[in-house]
C-alpha atoms as a printed R data frame, in Angstrom:
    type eleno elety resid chain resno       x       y       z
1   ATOM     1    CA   UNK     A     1   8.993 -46.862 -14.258
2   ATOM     2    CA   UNK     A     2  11.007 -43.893 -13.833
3   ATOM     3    CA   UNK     A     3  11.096 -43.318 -17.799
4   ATOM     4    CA   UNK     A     4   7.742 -43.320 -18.397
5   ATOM     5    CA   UNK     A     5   7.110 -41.206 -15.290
6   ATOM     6    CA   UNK     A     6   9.650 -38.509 -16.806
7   ATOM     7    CA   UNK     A     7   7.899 -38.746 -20.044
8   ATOM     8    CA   UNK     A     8   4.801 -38.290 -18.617
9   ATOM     9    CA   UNK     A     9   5.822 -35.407 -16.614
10  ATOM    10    CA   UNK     A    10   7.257 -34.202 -19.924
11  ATOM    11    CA   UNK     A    11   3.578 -34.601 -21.445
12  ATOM    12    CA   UNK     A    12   2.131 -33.032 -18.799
13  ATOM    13    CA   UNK     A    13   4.061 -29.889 -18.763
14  ATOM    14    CA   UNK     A    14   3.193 -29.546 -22.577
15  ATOM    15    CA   UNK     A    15  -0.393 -29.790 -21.857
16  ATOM    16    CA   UNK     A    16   0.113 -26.799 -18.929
17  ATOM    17    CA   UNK     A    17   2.325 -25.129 -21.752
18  ATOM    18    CA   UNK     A    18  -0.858 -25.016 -24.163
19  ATOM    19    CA   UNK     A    19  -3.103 -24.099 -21.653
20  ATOM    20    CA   UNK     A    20  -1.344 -21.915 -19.174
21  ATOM    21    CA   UNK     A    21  -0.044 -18.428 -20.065
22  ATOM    22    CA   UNK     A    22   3.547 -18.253 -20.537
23  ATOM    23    CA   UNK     A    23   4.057 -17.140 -16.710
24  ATOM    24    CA   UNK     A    24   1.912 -20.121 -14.877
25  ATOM    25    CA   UNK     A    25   3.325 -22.660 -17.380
26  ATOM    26    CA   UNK     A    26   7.128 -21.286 -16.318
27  ATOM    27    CA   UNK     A    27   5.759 -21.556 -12.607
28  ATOM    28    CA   UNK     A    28   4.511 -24.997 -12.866
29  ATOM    29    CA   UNK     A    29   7.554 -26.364 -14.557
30  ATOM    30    CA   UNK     A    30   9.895 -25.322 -12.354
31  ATOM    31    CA   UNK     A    31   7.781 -27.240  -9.836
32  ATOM    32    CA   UNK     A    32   7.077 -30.131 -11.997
33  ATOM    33    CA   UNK     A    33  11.024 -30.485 -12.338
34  ATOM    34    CA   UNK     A    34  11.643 -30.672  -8.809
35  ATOM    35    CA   UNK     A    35  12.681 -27.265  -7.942
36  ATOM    36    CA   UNK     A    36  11.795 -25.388  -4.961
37  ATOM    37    CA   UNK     A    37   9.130 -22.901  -5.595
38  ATOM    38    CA   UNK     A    38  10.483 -19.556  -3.835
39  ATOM    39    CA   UNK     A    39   9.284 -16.360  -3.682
40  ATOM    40    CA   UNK     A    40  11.189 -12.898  -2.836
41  ATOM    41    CA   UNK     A    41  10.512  -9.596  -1.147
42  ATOM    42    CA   UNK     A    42  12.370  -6.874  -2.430
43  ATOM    43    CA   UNK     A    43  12.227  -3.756   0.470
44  ATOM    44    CA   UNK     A    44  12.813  -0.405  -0.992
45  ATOM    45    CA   UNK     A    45  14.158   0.515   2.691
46  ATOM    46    CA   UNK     A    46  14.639  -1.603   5.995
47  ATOM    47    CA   UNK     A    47  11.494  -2.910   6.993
48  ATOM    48    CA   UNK     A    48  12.140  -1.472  10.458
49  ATOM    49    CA   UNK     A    49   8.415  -0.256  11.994
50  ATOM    50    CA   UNK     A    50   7.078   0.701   8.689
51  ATOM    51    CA   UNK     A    51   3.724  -0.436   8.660
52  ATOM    52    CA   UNK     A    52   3.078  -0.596   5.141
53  ATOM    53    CA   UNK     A    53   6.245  -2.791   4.489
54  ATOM    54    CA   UNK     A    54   5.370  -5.450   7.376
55  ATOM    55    CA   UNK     A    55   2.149  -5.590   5.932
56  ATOM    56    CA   UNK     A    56   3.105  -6.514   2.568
57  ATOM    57    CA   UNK     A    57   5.465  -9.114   3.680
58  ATOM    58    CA   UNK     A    58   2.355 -10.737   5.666
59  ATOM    59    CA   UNK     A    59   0.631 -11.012   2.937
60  ATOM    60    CA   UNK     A    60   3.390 -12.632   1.074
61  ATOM    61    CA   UNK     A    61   3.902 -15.173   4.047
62  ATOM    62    CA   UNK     A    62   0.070 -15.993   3.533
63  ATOM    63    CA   UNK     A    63   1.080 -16.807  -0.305
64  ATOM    64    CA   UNK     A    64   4.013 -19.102   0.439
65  ATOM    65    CA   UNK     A    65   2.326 -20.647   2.591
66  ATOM    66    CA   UNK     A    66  -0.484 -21.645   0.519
67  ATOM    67    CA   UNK     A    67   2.023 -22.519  -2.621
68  ATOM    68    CA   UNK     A    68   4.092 -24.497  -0.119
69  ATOM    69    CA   UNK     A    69   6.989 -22.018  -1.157
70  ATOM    70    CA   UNK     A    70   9.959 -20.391   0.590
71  ATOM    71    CA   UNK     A    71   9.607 -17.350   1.535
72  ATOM    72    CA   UNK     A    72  12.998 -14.804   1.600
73  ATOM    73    CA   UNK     A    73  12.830 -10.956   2.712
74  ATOM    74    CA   UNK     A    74  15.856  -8.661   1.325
75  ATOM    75    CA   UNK     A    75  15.839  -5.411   2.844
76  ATOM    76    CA   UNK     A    76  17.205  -2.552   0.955
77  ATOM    77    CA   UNK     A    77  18.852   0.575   2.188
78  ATOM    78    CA   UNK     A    78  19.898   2.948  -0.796
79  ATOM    79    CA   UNK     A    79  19.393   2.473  -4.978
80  ATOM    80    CA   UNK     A    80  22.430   0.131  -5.082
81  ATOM    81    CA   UNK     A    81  21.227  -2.227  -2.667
82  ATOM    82    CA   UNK     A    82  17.567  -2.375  -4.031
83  ATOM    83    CA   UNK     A    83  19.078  -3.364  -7.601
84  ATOM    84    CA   UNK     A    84  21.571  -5.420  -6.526
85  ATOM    85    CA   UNK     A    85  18.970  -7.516  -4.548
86  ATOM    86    CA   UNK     A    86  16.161  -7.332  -7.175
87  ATOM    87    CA   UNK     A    87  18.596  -9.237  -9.364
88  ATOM    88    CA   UNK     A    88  19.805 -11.150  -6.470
89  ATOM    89    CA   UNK     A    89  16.257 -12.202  -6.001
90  ATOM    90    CA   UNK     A    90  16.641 -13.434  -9.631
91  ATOM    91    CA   UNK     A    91  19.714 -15.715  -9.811
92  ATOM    92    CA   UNK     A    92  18.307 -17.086  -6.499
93  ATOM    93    CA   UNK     A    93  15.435 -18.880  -8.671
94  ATOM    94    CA   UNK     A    94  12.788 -16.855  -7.683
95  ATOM    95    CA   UNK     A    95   9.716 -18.278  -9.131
96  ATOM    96    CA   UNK     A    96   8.106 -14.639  -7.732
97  ATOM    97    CA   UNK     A    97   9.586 -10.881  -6.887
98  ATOM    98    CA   UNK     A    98   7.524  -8.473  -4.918
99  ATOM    99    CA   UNK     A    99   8.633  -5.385  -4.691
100 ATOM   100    CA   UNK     A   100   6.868  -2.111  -3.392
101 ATOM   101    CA   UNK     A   101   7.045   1.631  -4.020
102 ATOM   102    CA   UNK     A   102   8.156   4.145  -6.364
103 ATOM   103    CA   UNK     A   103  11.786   3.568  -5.906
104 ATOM   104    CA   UNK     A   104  11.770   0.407  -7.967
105 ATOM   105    CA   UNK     A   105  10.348   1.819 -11.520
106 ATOM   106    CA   UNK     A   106  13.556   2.290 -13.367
107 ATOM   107    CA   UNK     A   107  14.900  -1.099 -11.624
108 ATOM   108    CA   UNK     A   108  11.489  -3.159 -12.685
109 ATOM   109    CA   UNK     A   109  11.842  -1.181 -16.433
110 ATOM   110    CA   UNK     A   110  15.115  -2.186 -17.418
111 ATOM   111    CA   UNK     A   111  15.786  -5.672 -15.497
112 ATOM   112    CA   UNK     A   112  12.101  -7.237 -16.086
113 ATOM   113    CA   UNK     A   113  12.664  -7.447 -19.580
114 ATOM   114    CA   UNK     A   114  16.182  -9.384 -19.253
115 ATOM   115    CA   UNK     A   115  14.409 -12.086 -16.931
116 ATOM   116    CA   UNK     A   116  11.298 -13.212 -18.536
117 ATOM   117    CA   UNK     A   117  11.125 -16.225 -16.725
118 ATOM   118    CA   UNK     A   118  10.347 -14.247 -13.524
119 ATOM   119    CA   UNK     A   119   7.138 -12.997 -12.310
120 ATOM   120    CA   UNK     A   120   7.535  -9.592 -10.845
121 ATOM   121    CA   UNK     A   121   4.444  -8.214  -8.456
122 ATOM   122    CA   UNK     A   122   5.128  -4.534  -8.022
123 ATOM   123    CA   UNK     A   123   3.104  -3.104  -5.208
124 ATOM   124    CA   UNK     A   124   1.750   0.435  -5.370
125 ATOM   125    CA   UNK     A   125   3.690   1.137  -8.457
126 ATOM   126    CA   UNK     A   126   3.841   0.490 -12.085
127 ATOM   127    CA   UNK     A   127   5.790   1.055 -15.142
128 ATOM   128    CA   UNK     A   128   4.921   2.400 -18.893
129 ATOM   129    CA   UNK     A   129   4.040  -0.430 -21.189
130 ATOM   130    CA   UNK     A   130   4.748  -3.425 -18.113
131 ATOM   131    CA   UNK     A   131   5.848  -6.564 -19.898
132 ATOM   132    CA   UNK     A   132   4.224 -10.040 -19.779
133 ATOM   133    CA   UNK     A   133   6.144 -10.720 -16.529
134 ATOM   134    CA   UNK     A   134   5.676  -7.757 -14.791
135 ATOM   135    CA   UNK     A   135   2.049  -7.554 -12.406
136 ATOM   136    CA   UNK     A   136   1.322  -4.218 -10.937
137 ATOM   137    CA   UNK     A   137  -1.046  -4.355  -8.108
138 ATOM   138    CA   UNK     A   138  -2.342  -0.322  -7.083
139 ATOM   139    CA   UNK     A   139  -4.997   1.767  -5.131
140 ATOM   140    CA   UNK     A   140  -7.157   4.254  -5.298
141 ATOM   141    CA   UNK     A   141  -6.048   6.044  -1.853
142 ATOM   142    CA   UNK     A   142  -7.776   9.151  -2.428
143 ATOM   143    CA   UNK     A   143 -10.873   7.541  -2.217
144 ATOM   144    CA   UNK     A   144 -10.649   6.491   1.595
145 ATOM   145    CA   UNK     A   145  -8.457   9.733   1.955
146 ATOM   146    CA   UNK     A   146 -11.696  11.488   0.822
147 ATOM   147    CA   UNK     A   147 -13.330  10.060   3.881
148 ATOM   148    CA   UNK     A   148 -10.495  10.992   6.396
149 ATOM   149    CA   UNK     A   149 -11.222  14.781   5.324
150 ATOM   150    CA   UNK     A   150 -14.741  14.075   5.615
151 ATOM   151    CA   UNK     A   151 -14.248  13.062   9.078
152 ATOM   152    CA   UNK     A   152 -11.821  16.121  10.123
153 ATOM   153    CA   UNK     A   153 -14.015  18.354   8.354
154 ATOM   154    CA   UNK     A   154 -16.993  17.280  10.526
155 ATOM   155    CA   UNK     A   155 -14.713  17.269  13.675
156 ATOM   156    CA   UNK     A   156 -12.753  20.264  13.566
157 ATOM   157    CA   UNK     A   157 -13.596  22.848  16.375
158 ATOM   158    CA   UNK     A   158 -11.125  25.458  14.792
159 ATOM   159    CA   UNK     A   159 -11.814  25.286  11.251
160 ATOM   160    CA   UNK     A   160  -7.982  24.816  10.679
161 ATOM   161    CA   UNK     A   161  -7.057  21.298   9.306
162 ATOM   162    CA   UNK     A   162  -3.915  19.685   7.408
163 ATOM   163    CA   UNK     A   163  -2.026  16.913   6.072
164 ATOM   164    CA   UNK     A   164   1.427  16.052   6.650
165 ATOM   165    CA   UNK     A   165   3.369  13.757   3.455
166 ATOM   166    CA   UNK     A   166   6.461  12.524   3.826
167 ATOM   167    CA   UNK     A   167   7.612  13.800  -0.131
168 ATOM   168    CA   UNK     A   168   5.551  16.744  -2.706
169 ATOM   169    CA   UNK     A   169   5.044  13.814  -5.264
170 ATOM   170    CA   UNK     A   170   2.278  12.991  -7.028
171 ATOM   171    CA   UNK     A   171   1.332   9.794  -5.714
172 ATOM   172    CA   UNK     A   172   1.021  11.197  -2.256
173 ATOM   173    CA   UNK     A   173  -1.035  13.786  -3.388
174 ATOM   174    CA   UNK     A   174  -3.772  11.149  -3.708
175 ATOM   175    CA   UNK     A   175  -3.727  11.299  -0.166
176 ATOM   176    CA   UNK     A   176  -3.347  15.159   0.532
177 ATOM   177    CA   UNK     A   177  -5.326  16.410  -2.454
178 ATOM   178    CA   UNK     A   178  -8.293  13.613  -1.505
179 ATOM   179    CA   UNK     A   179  -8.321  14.518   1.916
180 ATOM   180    CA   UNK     A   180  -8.582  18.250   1.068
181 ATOM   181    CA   UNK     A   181 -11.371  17.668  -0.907
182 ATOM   182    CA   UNK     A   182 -13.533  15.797   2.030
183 ATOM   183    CA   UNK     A   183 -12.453  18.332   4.607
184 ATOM   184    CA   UNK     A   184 -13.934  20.807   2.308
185 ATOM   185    CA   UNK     A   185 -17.481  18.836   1.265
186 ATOM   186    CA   UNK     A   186 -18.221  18.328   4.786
187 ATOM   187    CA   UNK     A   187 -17.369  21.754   5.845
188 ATOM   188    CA   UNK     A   188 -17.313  24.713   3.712
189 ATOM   189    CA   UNK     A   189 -15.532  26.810   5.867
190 ATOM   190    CA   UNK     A   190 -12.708  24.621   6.600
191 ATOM   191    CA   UNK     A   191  -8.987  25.852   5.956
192 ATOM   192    CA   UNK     A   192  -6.727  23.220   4.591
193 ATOM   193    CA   UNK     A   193  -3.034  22.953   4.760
194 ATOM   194    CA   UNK     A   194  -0.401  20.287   3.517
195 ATOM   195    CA   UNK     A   195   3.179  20.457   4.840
196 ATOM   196    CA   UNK     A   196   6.201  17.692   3.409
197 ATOM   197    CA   UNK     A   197   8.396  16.108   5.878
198 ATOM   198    CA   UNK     A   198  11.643  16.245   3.325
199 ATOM   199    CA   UNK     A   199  12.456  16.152  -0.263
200 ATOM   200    CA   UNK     A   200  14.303  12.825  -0.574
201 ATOM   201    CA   UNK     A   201  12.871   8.956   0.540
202 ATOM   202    CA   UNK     A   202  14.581   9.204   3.628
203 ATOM   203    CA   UNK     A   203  11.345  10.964   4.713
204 ATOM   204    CA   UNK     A   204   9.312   8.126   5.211
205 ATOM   205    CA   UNK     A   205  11.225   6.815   8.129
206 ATOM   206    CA   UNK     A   206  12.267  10.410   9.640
207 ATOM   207    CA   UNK     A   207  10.069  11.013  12.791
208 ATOM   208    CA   UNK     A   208  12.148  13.853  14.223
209 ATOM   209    CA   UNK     A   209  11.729  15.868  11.201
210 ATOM   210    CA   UNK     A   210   8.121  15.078  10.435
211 ATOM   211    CA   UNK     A   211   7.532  15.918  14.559
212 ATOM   212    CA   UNK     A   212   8.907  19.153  14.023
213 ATOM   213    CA   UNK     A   213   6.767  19.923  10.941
214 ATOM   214    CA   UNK     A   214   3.462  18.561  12.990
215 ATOM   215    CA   UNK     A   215   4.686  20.774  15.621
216 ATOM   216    CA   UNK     A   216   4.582  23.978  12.895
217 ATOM   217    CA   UNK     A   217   1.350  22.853  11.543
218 ATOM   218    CA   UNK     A   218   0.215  22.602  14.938
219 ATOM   219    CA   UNK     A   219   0.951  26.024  15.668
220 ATOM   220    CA   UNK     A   220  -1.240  27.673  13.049
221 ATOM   221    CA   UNK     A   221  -4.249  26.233  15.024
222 ATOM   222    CA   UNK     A   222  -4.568  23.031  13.318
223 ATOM   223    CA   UNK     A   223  -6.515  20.389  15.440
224 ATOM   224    CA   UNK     A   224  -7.126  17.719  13.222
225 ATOM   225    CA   UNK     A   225  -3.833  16.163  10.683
226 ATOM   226    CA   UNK     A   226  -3.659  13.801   8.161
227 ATOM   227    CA   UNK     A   227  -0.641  11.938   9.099
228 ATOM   228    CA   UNK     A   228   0.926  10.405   5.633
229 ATOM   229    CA   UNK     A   229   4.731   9.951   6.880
230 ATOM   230    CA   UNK     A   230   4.707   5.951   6.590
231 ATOM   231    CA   UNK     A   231   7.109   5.183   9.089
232 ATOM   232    CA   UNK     A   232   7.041   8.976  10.226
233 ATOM   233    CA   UNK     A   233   4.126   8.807  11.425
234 ATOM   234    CA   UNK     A   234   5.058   8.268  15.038
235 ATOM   235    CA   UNK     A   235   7.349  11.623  14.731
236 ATOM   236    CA   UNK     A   236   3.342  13.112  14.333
237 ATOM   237    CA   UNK     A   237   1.595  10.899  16.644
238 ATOM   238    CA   UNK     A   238   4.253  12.281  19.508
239 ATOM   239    CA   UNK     A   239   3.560  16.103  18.664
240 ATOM   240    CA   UNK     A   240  -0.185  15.308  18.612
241 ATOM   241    CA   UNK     A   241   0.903  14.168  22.673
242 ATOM   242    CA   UNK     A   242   2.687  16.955  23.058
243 ATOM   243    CA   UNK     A   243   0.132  19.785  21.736
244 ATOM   244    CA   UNK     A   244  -2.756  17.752  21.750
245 ATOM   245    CA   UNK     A   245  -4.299  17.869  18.335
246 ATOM   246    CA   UNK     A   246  -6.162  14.790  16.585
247 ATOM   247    CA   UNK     A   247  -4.399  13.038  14.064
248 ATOM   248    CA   UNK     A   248  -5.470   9.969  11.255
249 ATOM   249    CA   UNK     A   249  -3.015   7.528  10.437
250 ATOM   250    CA   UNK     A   250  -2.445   5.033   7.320
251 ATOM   251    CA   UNK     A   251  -2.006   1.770   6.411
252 ATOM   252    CA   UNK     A   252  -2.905  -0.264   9.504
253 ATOM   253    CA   UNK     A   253  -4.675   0.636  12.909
254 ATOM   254    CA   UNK     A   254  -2.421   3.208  14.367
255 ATOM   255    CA   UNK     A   255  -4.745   4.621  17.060
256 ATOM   256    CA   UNK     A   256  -3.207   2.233  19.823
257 ATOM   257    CA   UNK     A   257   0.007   4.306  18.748
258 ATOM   258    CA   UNK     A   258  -1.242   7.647  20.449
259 ATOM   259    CA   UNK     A   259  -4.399   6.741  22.648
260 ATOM   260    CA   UNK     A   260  -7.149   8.980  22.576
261 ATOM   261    CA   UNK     A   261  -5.393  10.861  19.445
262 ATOM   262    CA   UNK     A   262  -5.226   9.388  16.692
263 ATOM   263    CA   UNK     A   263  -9.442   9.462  15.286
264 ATOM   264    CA   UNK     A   264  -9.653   7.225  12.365
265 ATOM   265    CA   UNK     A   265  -6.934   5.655   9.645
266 ATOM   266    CA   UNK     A   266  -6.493   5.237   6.148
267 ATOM   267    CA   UNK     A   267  -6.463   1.453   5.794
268 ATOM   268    CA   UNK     A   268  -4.697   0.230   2.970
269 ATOM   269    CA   UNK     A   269  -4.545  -3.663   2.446
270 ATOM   270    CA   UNK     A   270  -1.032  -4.699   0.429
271 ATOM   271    CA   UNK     A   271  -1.367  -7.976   2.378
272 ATOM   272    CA   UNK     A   272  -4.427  -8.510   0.521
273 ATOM   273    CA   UNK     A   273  -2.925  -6.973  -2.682
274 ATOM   274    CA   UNK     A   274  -0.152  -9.033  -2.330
275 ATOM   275    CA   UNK     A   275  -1.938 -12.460  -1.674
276 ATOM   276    CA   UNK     A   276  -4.488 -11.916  -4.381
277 ATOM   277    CA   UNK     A   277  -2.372 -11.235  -7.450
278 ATOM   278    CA   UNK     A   278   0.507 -13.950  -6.265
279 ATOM   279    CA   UNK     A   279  -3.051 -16.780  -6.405
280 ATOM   280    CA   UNK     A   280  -3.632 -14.958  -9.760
281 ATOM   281    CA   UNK     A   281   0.127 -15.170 -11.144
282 ATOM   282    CA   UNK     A   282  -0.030 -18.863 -10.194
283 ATOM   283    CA   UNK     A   283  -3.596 -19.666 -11.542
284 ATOM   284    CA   UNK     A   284  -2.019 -17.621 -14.581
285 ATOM   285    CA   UNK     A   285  -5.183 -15.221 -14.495
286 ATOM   286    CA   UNK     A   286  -2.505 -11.929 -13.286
287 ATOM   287    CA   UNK     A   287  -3.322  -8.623 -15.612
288 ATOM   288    CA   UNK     A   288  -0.774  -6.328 -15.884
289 ATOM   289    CA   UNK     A   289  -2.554  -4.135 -13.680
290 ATOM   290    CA   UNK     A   290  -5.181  -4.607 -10.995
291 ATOM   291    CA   UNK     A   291  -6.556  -1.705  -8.851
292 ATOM   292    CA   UNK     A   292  -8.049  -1.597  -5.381
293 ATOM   293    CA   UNK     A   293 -10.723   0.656  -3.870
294 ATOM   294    CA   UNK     A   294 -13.216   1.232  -1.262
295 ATOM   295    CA   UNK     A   295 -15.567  -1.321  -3.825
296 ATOM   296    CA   UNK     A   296 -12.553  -3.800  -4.033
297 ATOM   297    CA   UNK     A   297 -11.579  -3.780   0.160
298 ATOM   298    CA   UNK     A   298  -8.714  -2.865  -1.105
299 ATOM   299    CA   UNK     A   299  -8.718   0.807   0.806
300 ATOM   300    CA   UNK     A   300 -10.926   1.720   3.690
301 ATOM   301    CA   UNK     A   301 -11.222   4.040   7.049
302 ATOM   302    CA   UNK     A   302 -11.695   1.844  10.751
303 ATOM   303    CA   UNK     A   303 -15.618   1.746  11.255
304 ATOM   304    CA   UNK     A   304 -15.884   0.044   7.897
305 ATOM   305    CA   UNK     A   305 -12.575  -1.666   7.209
306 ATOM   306    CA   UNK     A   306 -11.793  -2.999  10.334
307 ATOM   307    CA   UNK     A   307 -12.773  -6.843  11.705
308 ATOM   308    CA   UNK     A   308 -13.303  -5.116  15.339
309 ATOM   309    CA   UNK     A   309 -13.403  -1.554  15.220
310 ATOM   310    CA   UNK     A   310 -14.848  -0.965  18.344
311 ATOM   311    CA   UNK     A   311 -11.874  -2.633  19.587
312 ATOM   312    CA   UNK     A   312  -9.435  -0.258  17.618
313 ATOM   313    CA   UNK     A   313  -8.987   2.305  20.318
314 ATOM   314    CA   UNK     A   314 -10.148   5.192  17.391
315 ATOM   315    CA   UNK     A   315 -11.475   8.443  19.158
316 ATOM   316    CA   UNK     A   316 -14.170   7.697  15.406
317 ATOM   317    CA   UNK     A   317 -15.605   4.883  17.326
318 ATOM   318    CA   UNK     A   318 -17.098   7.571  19.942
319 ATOM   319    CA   UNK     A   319 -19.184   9.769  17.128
320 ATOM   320    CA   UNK     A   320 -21.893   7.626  15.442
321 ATOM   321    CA   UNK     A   321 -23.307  10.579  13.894
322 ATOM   322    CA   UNK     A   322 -20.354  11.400  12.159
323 ATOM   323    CA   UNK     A   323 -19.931   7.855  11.077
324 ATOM   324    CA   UNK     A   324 -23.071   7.793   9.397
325 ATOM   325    CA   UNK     A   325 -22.384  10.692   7.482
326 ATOM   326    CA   UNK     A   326 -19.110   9.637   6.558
327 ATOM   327    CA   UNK     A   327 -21.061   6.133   5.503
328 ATOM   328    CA   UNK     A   328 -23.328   8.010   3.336
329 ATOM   329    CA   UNK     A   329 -20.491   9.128   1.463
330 ATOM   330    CA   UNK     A   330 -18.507   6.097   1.180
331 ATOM   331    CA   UNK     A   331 -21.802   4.545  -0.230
332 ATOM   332    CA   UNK     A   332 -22.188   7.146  -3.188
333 ATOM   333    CA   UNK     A   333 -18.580   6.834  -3.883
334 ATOM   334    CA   UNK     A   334 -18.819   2.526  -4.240
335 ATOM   335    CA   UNK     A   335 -21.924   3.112  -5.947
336 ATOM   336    CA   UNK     A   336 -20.342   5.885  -8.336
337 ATOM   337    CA   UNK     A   337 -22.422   8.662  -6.966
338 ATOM   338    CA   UNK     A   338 -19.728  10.522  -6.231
339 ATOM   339    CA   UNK     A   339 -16.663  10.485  -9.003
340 ATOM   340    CA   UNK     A   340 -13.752  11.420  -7.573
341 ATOM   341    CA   UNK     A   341 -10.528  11.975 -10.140
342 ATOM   342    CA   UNK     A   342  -7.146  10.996  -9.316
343 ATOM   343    CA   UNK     A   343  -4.997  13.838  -8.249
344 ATOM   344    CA   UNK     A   344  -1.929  11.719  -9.392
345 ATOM   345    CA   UNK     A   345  -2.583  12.118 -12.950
346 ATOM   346    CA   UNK     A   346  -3.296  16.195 -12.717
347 ATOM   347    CA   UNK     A   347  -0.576  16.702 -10.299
């Protein structure tokens, strides 16, 4: 009995082989041989309070626990320790590695390639020419950053607005340059400034310095900012208590954060980045690259976005009018009314 239930097993996996691309066929006979199914998450820094990190791993919880898979978080602190776990990840018989952020493009480039029996999902990031293995899953931030501007534009009482990123890079200028751009459609007369919190990654979990930059924004009679910091943020949200200017955050609902302060936020959905292209890498439907939006739910702002925004404790939630102009444009946008470029790729 056991013999003919190998063989069979044997027969089976064939079949997946000749149906299945190579990556779900690897998947399913690792599983069909009795092995663990496990999937990694590769931080680029210590998850600590950073949002956007917890909310990845949350959505790679949701995956395990659908695939009936371990789940295993390594949390890196420097370049060493991000490439030494990415391949730890690896001769751990990872079925999947998720890993997020910039940081990890010259670690997914040259290690993908040497384990092609490992699915890699790389979140907000990809790399020239990703091999078979290699699942990049990114969004169009500058599209919900669009409506953040539109919102300070409309709610400004000095004309003076601004943006805070953690680094001058171009993938943050998706969310400076876009929210520039709404500030400015909504109100003509509107004054725009962007300020950088440092020049290294250690400034997206730095809220002293990014405090004291809100502070000298602040003080050139800015009253509504575009906080982009990640894990900075809160250096913002406490100068915004301090001098008491408005202030947007990103990734999740950040208004409970500062209380009366904080208007609206960039909502950015890795979780559902993250569950979505792990059920695609196991159906073996993954693309190399898949792209999220305001069409996709894959960005948004609270009034939209949100299961109970009324709930969110967003100073948005008190100015219908604005949020039916900022719906107007959020419709023309989905609808491709309104074609906004990319400021990465002209930065």
């Amino acid at each position: 009995m056991f013999i003919r239930m190998r063989h069979a097993a044997i027969a089976l996996l064939a079949i997946i082989g000749l149906l299945l691309p190579a990556h779900a066929a690897a998947i399913g006979a690792a599983s069909a041989a009795g092995k663990p199914l496990k999937f990694v998450y590769v931080t680029p820094n210590p998850l600590g309070v950073d949002d956007f990190l917890i909310l990845i791993k949350a959505g790679v919880a949701q995956a395990a626990a659908k695939y009936h898979a371990s789940m295993q978080v390594l949390e890196s602190t420097d370049p060493a320790t991000r490439q030494q776990n990415v391949r730890a990840a690896i001769n751990e018989g990872a079925a999947i590695v998720v890993v997020a952020g910039f940081e990890f493009n010259d670690i997914i480039a040259k290690v993908a390639p040497q384990a092609p029996h490992t699915q890699f999902l790389f979140i907000d990031q990809c790399i020239t020419k990703p091999p078979a293995n290699v699942h990049c899953a990114v969004f169009r931030e500058y599209e919900a950053a669009y409506l953040i501007g539109v919102e300070a534009g409309l709610l400004t009482k000095t004309n003076k607005v601004g943006a805070i990123g953690a680094l001058d890079i171009p993938f943050l200028h998706r969310y400076t340059v876009g929210f520039a751009l709404g500030a400015r459609a909504a109100n003509p007369k509107v004054k725009v400034s962007t300020l950088w919190i440092g020049s290294d990654p250690s400034a997206f979990s730095d809220p002293v310095r990014a405090k004291e930059v809100a502070l000298a924004m602040a003080a050139t009679g800015a009253d509504q900012i575009f906080a982009v910091g990640s894990a900075s943020n809160r250096g913002i949200f406490d100068a915004a208590q301090q001098k008491k200017f408005f202030s947007y955050g990103v990734d999740v609902n950040q208004c409970p954060l500062a209380p009366g302060l904080i208007v609206d936020n960039l909502l950015k959905r890795t979780d559902i980045a993250a569950l979505q292209t792990i059920n695609a890498i196991m159906s073996g439907k993954a693309r190399s690259l898949s792209v999220y939006g305001l069409k996709e739910g894959g960005v948004g702002v609270v009034p939209f976005a949100l299961a109970k925004p009324q709930s969110s404790q967003c100073q948005i939630m008190k100015h219908a009018d604005v949020i039916a102009k900022v719906k107007a444009y959020q419709d023309k946008i989905i609808s491709g009314a309104l074609k906004l470029k990319d400021p990465a790729l002209s930065s």
